[in-house]
C-alpha positions in Angstrom: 24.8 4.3 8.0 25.6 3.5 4.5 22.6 5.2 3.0 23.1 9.0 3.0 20.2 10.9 1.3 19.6 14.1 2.8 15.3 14.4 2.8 14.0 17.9 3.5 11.9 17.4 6.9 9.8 20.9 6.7 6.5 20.2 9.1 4.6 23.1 7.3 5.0 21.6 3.6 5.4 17.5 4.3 1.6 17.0 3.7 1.1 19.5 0.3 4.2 17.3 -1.1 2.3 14.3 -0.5 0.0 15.6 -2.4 1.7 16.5 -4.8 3.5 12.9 -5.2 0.0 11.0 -5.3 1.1 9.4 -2.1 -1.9 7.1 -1.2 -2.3 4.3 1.4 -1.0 1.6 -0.3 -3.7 -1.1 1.1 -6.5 -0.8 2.9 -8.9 2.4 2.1 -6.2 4.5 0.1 -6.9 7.5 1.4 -4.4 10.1 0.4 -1.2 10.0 2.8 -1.2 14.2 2.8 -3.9 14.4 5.2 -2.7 12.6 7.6 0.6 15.1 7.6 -1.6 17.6 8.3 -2.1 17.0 12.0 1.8 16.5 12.6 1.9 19.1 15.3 -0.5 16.5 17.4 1.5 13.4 16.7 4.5 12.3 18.7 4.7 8.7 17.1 4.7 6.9 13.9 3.6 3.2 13.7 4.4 1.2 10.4 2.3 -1.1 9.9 4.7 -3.9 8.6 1.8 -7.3 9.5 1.4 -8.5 5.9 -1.2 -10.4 7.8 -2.7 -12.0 4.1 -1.1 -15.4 4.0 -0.7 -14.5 -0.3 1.6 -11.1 0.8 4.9 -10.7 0.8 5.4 -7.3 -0.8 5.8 -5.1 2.7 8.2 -7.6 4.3 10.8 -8.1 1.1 10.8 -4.3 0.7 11.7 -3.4 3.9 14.0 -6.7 3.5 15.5 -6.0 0.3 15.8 -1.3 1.4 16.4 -2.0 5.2 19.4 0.8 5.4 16.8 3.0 3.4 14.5 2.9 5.5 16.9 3.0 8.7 18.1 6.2 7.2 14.9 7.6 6.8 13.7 6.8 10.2 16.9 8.3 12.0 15.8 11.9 9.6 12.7 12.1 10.9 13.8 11.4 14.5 16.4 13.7 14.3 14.2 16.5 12.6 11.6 15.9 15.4 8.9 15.0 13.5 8.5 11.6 16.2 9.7 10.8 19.1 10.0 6.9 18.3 8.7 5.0 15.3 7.7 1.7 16.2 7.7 -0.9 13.5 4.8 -3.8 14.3 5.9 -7.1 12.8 5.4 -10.9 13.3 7.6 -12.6 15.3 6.9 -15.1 12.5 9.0 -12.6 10.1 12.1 -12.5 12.4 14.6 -15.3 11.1 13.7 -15.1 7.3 12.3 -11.4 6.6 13.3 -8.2 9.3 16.9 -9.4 10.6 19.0 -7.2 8.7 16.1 -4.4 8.8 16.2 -4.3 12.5 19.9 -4.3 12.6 20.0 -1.9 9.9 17.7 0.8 12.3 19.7 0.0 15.6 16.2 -0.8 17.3 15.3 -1.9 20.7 13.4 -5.1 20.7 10.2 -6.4 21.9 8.6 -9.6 22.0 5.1 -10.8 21.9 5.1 -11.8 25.8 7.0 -7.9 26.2 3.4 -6.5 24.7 1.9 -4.3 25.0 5.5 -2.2 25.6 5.6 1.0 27.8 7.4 3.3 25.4 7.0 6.4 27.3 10.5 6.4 28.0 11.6 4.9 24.7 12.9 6.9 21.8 14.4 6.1 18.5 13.0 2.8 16.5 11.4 -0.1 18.5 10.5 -3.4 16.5 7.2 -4.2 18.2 7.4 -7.9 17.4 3.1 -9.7 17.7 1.7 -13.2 17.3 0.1 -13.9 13.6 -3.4 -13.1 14.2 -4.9 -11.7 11.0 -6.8 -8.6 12.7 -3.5 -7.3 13.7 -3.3 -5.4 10.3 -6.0 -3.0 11.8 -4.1 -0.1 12.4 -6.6 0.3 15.5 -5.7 -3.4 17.0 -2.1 -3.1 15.9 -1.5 0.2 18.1 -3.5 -1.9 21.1 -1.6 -4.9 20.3 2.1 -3.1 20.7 1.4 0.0 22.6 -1.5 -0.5 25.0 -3.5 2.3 23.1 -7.2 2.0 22.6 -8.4 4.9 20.1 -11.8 3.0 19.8 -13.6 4.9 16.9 -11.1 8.1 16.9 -8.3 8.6 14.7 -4.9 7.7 15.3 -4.0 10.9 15.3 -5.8 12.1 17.6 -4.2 10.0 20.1 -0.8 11.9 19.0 0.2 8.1 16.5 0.8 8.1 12.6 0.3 4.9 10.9 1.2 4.2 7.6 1.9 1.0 6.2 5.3 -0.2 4.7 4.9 -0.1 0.8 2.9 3.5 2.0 5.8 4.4 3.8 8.3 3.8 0.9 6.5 6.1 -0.9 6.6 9.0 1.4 10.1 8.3 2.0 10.5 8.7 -2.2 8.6 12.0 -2.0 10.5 13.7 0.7 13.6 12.3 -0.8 13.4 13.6 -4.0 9.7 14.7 -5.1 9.4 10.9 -6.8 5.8 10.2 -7.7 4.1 7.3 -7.0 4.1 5.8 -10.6 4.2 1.9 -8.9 2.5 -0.9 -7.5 3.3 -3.8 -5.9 0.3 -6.4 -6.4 -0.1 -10.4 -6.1 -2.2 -12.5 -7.8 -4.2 -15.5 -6.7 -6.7 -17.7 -5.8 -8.2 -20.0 -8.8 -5.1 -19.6 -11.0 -2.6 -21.8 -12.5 0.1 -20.4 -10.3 1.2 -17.4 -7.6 2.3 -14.1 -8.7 4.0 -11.4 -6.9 4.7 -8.5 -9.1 6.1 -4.9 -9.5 3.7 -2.9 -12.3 2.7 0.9 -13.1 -0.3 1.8 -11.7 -3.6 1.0 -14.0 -2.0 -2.1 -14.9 -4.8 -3.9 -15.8 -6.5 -6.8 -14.3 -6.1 -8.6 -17.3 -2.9 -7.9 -17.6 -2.1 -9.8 -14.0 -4.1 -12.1 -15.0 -2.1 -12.8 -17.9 1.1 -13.1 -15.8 -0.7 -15.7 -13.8 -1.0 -17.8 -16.7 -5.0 -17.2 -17.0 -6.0 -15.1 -19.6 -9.3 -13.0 -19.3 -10.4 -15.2 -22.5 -10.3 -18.3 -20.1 -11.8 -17.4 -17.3 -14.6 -20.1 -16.2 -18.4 -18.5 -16.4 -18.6 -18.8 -12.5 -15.2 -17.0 -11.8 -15.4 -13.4 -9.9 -12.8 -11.7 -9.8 -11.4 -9.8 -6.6 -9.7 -7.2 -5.6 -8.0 -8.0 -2.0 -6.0 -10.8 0.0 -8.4 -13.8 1.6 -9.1 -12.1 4.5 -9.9 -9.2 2.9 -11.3 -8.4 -0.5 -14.1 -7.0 -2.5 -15.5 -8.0 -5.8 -14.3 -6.5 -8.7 -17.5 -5.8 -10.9 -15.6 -4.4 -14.4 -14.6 -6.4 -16.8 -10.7 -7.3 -16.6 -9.6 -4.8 -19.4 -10.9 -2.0 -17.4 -10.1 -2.4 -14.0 -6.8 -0.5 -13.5 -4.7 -1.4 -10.6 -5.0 1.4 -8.1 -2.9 2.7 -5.3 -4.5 0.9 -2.9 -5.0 -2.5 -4.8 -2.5 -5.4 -3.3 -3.4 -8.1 -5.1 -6.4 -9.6 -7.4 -8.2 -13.4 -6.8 -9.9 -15.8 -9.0 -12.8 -17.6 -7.1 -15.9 -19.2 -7.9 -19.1 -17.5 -7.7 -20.2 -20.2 -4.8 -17.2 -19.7 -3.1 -17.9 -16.2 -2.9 -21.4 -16.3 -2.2 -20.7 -18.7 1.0 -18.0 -16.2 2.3 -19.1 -12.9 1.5 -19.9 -11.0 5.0 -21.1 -7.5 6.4 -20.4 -4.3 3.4 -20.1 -7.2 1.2 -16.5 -8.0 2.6 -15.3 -11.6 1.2 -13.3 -13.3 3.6 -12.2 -17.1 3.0 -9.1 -17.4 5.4 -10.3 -20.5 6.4 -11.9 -21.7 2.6 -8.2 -23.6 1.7 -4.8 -23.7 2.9 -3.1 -20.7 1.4 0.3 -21.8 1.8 -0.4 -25.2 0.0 1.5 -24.1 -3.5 4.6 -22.4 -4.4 4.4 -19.0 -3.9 6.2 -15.9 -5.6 7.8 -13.8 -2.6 10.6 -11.7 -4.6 8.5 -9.3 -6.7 8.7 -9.7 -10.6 8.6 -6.4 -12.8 5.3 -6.5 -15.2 5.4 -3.9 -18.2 2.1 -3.9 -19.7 1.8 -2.3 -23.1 -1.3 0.3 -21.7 -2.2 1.3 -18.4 -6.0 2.7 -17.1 -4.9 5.4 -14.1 -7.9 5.6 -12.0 -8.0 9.5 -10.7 -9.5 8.5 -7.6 -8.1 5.6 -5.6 -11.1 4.5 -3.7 -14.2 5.7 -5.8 -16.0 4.5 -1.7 -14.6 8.2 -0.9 -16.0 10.1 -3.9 -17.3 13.1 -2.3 -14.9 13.3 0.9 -12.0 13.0 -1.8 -12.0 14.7 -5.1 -10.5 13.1 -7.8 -8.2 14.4 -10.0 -8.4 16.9 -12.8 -7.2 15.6 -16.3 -4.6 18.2 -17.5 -4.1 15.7 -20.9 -5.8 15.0 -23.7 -5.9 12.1 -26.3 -3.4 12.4 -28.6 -0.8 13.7 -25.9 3.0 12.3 -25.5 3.8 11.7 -21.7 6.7 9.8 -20.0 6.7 8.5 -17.1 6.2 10.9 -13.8 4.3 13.5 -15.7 1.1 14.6 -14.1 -2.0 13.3 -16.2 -4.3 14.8 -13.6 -4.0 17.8 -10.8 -5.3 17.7 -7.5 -8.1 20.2 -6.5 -6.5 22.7 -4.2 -9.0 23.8 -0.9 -10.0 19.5 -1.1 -8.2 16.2 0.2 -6.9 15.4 -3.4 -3.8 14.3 -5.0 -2.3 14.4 -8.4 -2.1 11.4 -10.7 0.6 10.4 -12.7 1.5 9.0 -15.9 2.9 5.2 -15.1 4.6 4.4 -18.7 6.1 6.1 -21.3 3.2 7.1 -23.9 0.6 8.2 -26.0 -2.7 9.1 -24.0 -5.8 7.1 -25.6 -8.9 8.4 -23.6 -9.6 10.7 -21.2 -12.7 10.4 -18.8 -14.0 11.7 -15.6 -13.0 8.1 -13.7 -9.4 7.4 -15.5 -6.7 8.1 -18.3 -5.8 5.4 -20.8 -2.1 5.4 -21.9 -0.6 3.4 -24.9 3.0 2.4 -25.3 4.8 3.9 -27.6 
């Protein structure tokens, strides 16, 4: 193994570092990563969750791509600190040839295929590569541990079935925290839809959506009067109802779309879910699959990363005020011991410019 960072592997303290780090689910509902530590006693899996099922993604697969012995490294820790008996990555077997080769040679893993699933891994330990068609519900951590383990959870936790899922940007980040107390100061977000061309991007968290838009070649300025803007892949996305400026990437955001208001009309579904897989042929342009870095000259840090989970989750407490020099890493706002919260982070080198209940503004220097 060529990658030797020692990671300390405490059960009792993984989940307050978390915490600590701002370590949030990465897609999906961002809920903070920390609670799901908490119930590591009961678990005796982890599932990564490595599907980048939206036809627009490619963050999850060039990370692990581009950090396989990283990640290998990681995974052998945890297995050898007990945490897990096996960690089972569920990919595409459409991924295999240009995107996990040298990340499942990297972990040593035992293999299955899609007509191998779901595998009997009661006798398996170490890494298994849990390899599934390209159906898009796969990325439901629910169908995904069906799909590759034969476990039905139906409206329980994954945990309570003794399985942690996370998914692979996720991941990354809770490898950075138990490596080395790294905050969660990134984002890895695409941009899409109605836009002159494809963007795949690295940026500081509260990057905002005019600021991607920008990189896509669209500024705010020219966005048509019937354009909504999204927050979400085409499967899955919501619409974004602030104005560009101040929506502020968030931990959970993966990418923002341009569409019509029709288009979104005609395809928005049940909890006002827009879905148009099927509205155009995703793969039709050019697309950006290597991430480019994005260093906007002020960021908008939401304190919460799904404001749906105000009142389960508290947000965070501002410890700055405007006026205040930060760099990068520095905590902007501290999580509410006693609650499910996490500290926020400053993204940039900077001077903070506002401070509200929902957010902190920082300014380049």
């Amino acid at each position: 193994m060529a990658v030797n960072t020692t990671f300390e592997l405490d059960p009792q303290s993984i989940s307050e570092r978390l915490y600590d780090a701002g370590v949030a689910g990465a897609g999906g509902a961002g809920f903070p990563s920390g609670a799901k530590w908490e119930k590591l006693d009961d678990v005796h899996s982890l599932l990564v969750n490595h599907q980048e099922s939206e036809p627009n993604y490619y963050s999850d697969v060039w990370l692990a791509d581009d950090r396989a012995e990283e990640f290998a490294a990681f995974f052998e820790a945890m297995i050898e600190e007990g945490l897990f008996d096996r960690i089972v990555v569920g990919t595409k077997q459409k991924y295999r040839d240009e995107w996990t080769t040298e990340f499942e040679a990297a972990c040593d893993a035992a293999v299955y295929h899609e007509d191998d699933l779901p595998a009997d891994l009661d006798d398996e330990e170490g890494i298994v590569f849990a390899y599934t068609g390209e159906t898009y519900d796969f990325s439901e951590e629910q169908v995904l541990l069906m799909i590759t383990a034969g476990e039905r959870i139906g409206r329980d936790l994954p945990t309570d079935h003794g399985w942690l899922v996370h998914n692979t940007e996720t991941l990354w980040n809770v490898r950075n925290a138990l490596a080395d107390e790294t905050p969660v100061t990134r984002k890895y977000v695409h941009v899409d839809g109605d836009t002159p061309v494809h963007r795949c991007l690295e940026v500081p968290l509260g990057t905002t959506a005019a600021d991607l838009l920008e990189a896509a070649d669209l500024p705010p300025d020219e966005l048509p009067d019937d354009a909504v803007l999204l927050d979400g892949g085409p499967g899955w996305s919501y619409a974004i109802d602030e104005d560009p400026r101040a929506f502020g990437t968030r931990k959970r955001t993966n990418a923002v779309m341009v569409l019509d208001e029709a288009t979104v009309e005609e395809h928005t579904e049940q909890e006002d879910r827009v879905n148009v897989l099927e509205e155009r042929d995703w793969y039709a342009r050019e697309h950006e699959t290597e991430p480019t870095t994005l260093e906007p000259e002020s960021v908008r840090i939401p304190l919460i990363t799904n404001a749906a989970y105000d009142g389960l989750v508290t947000p965070g407490d501002p410890t700055v005020e405007p006026g205040d020099s930060v760099s990068r890493g520095d905590v902007v706002a501290e999580r509410t011991d006693g609650s499910i919260s996490n500290n926020h982070h400053a993204s940039i080198d900077g001077v903070v410019s506002e401070v509200t209940e929902t957010h902190v503004v920082l300014e380049s220097e």
